[in-house]
N, CA, C and O atoms as CSV, one atom per row, in Angstrom:
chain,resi,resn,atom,element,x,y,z
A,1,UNK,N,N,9.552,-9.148,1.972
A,1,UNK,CA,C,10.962,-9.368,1.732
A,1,UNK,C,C,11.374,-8.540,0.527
A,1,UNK,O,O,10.651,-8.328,-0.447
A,2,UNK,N,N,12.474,-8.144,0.677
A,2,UNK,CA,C,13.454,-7.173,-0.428
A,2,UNK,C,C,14.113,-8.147,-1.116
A,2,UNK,O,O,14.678,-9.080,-0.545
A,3,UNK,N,N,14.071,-7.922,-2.976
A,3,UNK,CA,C,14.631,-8.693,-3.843
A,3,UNK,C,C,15.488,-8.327,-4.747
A,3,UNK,O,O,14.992,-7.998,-5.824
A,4,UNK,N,N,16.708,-8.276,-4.642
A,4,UNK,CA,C,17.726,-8.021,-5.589
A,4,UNK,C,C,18.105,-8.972,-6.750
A,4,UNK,O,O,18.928,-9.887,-6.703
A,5,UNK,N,N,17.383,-8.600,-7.751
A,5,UNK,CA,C,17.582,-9.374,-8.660
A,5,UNK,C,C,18.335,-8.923,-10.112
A,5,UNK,O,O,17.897,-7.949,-10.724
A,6,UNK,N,N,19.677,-9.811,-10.705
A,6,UNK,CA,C,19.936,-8.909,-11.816
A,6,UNK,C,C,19.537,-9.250,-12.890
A,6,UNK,O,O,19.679,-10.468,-13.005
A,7,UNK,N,N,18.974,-8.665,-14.009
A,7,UNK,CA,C,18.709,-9.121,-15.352
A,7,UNK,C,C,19.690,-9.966,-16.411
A,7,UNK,O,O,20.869,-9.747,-16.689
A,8,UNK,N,N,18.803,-10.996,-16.898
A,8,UNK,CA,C,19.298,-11.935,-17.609
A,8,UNK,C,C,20.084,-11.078,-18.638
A,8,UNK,O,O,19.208,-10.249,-18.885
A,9,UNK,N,N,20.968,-10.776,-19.278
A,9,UNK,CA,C,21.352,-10.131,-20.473
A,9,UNK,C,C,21.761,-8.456,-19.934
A,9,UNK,O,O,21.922,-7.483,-20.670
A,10,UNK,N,N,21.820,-8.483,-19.060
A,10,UNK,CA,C,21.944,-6.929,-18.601
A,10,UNK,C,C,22.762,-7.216,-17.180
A,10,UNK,O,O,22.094,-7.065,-16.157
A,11,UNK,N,N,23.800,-7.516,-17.069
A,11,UNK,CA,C,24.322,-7.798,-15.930
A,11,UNK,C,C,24.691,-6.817,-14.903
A,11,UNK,O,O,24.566,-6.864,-13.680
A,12,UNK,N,N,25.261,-5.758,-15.819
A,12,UNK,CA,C,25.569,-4.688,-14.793
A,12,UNK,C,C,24.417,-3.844,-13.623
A,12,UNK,O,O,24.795,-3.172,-12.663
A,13,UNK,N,N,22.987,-4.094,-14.009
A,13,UNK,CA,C,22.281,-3.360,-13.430
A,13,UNK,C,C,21.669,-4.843,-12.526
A,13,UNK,O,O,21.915,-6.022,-12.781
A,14,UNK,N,N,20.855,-4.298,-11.479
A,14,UNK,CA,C,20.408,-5.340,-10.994
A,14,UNK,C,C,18.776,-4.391,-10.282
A,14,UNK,O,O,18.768,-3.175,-10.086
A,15,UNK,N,N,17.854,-5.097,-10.077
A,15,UNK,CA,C,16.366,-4.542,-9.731
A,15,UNK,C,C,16.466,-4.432,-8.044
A,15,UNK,O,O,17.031,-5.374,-7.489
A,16,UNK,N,N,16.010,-3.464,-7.300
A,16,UNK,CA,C,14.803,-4.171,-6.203
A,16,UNK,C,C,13.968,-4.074,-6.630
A,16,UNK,O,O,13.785,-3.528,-7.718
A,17,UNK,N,N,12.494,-4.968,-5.367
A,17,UNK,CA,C,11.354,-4.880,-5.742
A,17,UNK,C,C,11.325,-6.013,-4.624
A,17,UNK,O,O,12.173,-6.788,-4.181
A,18,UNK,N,N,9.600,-5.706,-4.287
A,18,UNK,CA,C,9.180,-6.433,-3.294
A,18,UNK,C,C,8.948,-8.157,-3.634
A,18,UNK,O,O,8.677,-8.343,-4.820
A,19,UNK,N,N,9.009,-9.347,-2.842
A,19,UNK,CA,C,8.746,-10.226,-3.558
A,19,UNK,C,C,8.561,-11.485,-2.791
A,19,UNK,O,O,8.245,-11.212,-1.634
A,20,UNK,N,N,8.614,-12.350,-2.937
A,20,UNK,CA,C,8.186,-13.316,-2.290
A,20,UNK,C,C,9.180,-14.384,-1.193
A,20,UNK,O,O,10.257,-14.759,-1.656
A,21,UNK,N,N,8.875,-14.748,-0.068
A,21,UNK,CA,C,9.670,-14.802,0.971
A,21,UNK,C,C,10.975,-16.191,0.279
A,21,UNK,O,O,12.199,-16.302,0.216
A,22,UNK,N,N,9.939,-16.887,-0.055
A,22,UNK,CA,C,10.411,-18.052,-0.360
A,22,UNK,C,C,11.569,-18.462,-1.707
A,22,UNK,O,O,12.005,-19.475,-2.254
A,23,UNK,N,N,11.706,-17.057,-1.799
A,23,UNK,CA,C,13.001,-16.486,-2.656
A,23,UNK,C,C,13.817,-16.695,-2.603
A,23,UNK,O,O,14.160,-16.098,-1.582
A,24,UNK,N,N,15.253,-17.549,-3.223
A,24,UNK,CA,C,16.619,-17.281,-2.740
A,24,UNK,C,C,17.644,-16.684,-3.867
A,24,UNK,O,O,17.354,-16.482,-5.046
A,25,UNK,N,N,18.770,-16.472,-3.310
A,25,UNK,CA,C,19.909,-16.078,-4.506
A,25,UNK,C,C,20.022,-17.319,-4.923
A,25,UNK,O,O,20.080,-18.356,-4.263
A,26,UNK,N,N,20.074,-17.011,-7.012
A,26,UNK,CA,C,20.233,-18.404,-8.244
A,26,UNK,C,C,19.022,-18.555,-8.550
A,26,UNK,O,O,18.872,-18.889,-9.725
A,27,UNK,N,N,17.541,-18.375,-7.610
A,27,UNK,CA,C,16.338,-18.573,-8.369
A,27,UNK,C,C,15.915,-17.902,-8.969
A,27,UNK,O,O,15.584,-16.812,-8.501
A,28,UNK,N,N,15.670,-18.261,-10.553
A,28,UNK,CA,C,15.357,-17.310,-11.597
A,28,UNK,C,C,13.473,-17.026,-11.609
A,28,UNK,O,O,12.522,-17.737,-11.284
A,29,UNK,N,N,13.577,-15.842,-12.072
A,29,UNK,CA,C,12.298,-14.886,-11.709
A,29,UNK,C,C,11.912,-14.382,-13.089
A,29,UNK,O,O,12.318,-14.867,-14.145
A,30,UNK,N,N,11.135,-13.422,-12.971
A,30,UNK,CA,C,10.373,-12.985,-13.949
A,30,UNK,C,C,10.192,-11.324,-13.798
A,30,UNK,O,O,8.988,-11.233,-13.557
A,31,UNK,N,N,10.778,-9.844,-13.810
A,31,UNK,CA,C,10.593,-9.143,-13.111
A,31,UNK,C,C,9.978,-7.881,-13.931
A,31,UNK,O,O,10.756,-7.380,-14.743
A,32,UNK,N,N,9.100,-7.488,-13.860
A,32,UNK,CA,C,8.912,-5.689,-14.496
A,32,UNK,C,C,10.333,-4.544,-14.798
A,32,UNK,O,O,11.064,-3.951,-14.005
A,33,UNK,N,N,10.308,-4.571,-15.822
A,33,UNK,CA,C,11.040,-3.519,-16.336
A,33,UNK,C,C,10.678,-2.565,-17.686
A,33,UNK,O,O,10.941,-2.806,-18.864
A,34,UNK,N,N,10.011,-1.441,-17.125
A,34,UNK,CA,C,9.150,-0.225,-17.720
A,34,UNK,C,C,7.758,-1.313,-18.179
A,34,UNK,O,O,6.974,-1.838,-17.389
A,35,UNK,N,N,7.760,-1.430,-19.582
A,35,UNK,CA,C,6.504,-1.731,-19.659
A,35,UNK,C,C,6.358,-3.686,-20.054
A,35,UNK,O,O,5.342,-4.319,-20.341
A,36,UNK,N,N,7.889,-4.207,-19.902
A,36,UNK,CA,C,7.998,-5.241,-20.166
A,36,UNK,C,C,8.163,-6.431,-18.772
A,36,UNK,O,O,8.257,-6.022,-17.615
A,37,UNK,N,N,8.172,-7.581,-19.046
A,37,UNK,CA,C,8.665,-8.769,-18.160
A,37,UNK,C,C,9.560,-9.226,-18.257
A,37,UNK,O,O,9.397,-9.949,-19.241
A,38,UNK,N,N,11.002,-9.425,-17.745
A,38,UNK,CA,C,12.300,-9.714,-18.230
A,38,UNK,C,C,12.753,-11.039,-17.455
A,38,UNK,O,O,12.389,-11.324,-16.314
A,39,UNK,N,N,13.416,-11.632,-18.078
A,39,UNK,CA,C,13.653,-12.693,-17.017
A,39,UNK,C,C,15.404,-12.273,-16.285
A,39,UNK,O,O,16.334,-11.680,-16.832
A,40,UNK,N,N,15.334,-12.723,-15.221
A,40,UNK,CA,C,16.083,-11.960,-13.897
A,40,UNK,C,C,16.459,-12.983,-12.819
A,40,UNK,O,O,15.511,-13.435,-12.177
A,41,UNK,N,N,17.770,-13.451,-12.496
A,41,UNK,CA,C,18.163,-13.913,-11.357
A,41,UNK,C,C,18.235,-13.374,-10.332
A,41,UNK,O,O,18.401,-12.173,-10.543
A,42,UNK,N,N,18.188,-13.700,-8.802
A,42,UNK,CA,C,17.975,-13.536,-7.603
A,42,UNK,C,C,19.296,-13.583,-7.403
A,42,UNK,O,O,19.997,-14.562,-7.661
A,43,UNK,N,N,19.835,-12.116,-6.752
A,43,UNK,CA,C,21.442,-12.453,-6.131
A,43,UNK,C,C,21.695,-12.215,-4.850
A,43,UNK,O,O,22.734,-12.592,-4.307
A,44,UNK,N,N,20.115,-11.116,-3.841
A,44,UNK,CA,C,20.321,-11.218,-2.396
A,44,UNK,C,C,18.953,-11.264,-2.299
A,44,UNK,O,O,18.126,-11.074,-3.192
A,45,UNK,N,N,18.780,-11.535,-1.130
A,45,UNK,CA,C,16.983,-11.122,-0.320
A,45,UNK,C,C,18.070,-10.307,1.155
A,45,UNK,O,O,19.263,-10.306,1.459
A,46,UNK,N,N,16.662,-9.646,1.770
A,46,UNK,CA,C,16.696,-8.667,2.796
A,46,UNK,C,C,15.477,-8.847,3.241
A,46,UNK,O,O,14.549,-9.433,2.685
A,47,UNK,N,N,15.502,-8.386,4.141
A,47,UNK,CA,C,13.933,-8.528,5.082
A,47,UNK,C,C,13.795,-6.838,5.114
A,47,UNK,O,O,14.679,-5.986,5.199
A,48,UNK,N,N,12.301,-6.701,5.012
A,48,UNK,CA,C,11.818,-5.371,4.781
A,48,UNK,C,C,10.419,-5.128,4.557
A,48,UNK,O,O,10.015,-3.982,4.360
């Protein structure tokens, strides 16, 4: 599954990245960004 998630404090940008099915938009995550872990809300899934 495909995960669109946008960063806590960084609203304008938002991630993909592969992730776990059981995902929805509002569940907050944990996501890679460069060499850090950011915390990141879920705003779509996609199948992929």
């Amino acid at each position: 599954m495909i995960i669109h998630a946008a960063v806590l404090g960084r609203p304008v940008d938002t991630l993909r990245y592969r992730g776990d099915a059981s995902l929805a938009p509002g569940d907050l995550v944990r996501v890679s960004l460069g060499t850090e872990r950011v915390p990141a809300c879920v705003v779509a899934t996609e199948e992929g």
